[in-house]
MIDOSE-1310 file (N, C-alpha, C; in nm, 2 decimals, decimal comma, always signed):
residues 90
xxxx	-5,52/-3,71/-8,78/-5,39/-3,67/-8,78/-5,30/-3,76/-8,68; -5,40/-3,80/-8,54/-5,33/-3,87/-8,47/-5,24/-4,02/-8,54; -5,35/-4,07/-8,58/-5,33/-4,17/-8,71/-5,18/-4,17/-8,79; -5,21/-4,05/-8,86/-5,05/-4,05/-8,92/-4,94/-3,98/-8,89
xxxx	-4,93/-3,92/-8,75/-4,80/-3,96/-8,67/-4,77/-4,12/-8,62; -4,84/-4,17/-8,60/-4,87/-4,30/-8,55/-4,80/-4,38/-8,66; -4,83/-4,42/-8,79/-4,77/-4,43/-8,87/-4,65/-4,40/-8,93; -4,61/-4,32/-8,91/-4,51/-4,22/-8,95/-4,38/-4,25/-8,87
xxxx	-4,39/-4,28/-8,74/-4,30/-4,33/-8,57/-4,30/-4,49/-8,64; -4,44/-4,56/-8,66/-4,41/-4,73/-8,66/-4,31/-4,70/-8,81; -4,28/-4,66/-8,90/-4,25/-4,64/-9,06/-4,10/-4,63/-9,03; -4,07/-4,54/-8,92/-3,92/-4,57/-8,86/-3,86/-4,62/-8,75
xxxx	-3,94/-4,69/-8,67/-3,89/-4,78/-8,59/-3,81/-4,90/-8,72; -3,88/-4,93/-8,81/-3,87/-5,07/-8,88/-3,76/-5,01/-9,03; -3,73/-4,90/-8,99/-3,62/-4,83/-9,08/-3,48/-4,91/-9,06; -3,46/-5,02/-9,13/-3,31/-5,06/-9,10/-3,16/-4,96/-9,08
xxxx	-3,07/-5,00/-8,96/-2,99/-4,91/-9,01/-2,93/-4,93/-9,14; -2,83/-4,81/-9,16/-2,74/-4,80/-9,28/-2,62/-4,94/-9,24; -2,56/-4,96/-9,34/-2,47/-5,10/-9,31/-2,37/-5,00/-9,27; -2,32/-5,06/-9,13/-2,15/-5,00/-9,02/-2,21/-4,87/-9,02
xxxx	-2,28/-4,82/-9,02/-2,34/-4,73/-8,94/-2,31/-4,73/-8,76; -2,39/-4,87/-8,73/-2,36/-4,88/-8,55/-2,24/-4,92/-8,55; -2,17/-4,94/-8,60/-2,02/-5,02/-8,60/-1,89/-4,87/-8,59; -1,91/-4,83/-8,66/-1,86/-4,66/-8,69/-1,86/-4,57/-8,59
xxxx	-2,04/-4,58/-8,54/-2,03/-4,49/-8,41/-1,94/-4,57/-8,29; -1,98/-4,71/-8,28/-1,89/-4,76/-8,13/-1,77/-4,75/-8,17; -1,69/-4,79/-8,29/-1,52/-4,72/-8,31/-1,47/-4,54/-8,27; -1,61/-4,50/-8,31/-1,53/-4,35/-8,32/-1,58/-4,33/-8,11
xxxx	-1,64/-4,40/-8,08/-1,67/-4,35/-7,91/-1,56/-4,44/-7,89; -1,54/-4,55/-7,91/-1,38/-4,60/-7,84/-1,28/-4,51/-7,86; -1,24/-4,48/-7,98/-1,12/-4,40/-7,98/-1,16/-4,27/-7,92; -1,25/-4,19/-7,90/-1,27/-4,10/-7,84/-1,27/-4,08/-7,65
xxxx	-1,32/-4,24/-7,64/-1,26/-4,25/-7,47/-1,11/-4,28/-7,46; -1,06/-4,34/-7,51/-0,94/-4,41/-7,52/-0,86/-4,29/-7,54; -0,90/-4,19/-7,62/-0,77/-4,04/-7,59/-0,86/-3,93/-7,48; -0,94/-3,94/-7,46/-1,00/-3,92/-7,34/-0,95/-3,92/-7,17
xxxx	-0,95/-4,06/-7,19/-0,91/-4,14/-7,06/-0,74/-4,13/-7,12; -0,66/-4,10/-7,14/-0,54/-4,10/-7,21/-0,53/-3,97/-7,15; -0,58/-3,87/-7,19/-0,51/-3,75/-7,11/-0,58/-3,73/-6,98; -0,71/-3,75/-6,93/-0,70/-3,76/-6,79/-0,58/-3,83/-6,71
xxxx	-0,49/-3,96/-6,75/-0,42/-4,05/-6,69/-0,27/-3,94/-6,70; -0,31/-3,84/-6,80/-0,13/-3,78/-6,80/-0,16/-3,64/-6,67; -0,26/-3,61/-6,71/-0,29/-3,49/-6,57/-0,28/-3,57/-6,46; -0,33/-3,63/-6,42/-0,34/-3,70/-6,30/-0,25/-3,80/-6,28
xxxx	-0,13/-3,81/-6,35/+0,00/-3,89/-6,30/+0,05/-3,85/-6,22; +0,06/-3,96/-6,10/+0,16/-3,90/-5,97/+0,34/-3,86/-6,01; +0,39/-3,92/-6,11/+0,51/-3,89/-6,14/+0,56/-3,91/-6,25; +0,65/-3,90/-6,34/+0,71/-3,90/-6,41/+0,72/-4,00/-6,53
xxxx	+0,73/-4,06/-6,60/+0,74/-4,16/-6,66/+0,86/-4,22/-6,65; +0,99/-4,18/-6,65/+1,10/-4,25/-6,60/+1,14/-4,32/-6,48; +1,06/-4,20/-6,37/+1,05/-4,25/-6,24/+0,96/-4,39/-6,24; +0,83/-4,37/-6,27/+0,76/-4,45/-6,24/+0,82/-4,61/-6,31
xxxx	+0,90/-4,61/-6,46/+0,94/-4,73/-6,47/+1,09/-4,78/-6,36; +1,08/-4,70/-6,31/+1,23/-4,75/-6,22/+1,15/-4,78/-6,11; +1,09/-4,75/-6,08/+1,02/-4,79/-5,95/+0,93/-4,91/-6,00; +0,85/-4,91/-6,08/+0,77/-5,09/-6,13/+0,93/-5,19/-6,14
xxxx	+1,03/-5,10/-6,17/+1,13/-5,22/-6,23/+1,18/-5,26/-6,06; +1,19/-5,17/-5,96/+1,23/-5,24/-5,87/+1,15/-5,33/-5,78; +1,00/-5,28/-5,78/+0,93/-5,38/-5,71/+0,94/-5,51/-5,83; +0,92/-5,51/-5,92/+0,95/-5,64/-6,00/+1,04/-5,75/-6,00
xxxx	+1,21/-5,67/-5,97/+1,30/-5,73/-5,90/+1,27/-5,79/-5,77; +1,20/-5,72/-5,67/+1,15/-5,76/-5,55/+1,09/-5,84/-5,50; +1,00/-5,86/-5,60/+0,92/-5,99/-5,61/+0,94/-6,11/-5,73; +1,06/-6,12/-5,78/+1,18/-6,22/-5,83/+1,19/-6,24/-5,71
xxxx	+1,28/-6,19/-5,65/+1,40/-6,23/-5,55/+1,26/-6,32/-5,44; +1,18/-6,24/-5,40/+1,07/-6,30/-5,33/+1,02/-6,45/-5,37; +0,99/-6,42/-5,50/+0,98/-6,58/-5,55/+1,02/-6,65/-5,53; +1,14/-6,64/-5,58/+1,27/-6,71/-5,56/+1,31/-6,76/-5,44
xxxx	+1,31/-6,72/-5,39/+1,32/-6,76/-5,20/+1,18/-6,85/-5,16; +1,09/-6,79/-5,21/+0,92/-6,90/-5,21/+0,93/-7,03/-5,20; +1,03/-7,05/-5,40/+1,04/-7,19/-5,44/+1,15/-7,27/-5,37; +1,23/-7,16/-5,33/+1,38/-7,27/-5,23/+1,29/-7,33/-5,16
xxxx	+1,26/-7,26/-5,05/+1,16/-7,30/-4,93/+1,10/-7,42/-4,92; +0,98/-7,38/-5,08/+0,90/-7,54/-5,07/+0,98/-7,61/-5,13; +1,12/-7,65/-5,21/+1,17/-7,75/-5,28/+1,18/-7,83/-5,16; +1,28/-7,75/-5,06/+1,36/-7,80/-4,93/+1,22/-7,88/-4,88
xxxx	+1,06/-7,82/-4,83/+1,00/-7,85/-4,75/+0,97/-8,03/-4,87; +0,96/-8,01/-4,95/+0,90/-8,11/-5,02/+1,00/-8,21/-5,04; +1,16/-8,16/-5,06/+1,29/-8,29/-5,00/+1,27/-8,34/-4,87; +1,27/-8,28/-4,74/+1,22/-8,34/-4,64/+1,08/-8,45/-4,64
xxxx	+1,01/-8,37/-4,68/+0,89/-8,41/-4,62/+0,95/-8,60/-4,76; +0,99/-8,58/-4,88/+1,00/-8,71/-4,93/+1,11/-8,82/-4,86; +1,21/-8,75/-4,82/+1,26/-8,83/-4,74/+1,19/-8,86/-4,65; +1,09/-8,83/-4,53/+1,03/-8,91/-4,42/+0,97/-9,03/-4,48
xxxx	+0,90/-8,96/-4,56/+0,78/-9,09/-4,63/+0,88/-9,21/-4,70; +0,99/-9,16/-4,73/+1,10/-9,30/-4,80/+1,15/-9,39/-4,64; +1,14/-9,30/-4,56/+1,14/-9,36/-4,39/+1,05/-9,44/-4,37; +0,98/-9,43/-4,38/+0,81/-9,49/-4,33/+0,84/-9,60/-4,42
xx	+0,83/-9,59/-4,56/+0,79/-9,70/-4,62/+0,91/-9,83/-4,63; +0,98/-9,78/-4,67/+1,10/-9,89/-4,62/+1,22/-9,85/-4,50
């Protein structure tokens, strides 16, 4: 009897799956974390959805303007710095 459990286990290890069988299950567990993790993120939002796009929009602006001030900076440092070397060389 031991025998033909033995057989019986190797007979479905070598059982092919069904075709999109494994493909089907990883779609239906994506979509099932994906509205999962979708309502954990609305319980656990610190604020509002309005709020929070006014506030990414201002730090966004913030770091424009930041930029922006970055690239003046090094234009200026990199006019200087070409004018010396136009010093130097002639």
């Amino acid at each position: 009897m031991v025998d033909d459990e033995f057989t019986l286990d190797e007979d479905l290890a070598e059982e092919p799956l069904a075709a999109g069988h494994g493909k089907r299950n990883f779609f239906m567990g994506l979509a099932l974390g994906a509205v999962l993790g979708a309502g954990v993120a609305l319980l656990f939002a610190p604020d509002r959805g309005v709020n929070t796009r006014k506030r990414l929009g201002r730090r966004l602006r913030h770091l424009r303007d930041q930029s922006g001030d970055t690239v003046s900076e090094l234009k200026d440092r990199l006019g200087r710095e070409l004018r010396r070397m136009k010093k130097r060389i002639g």
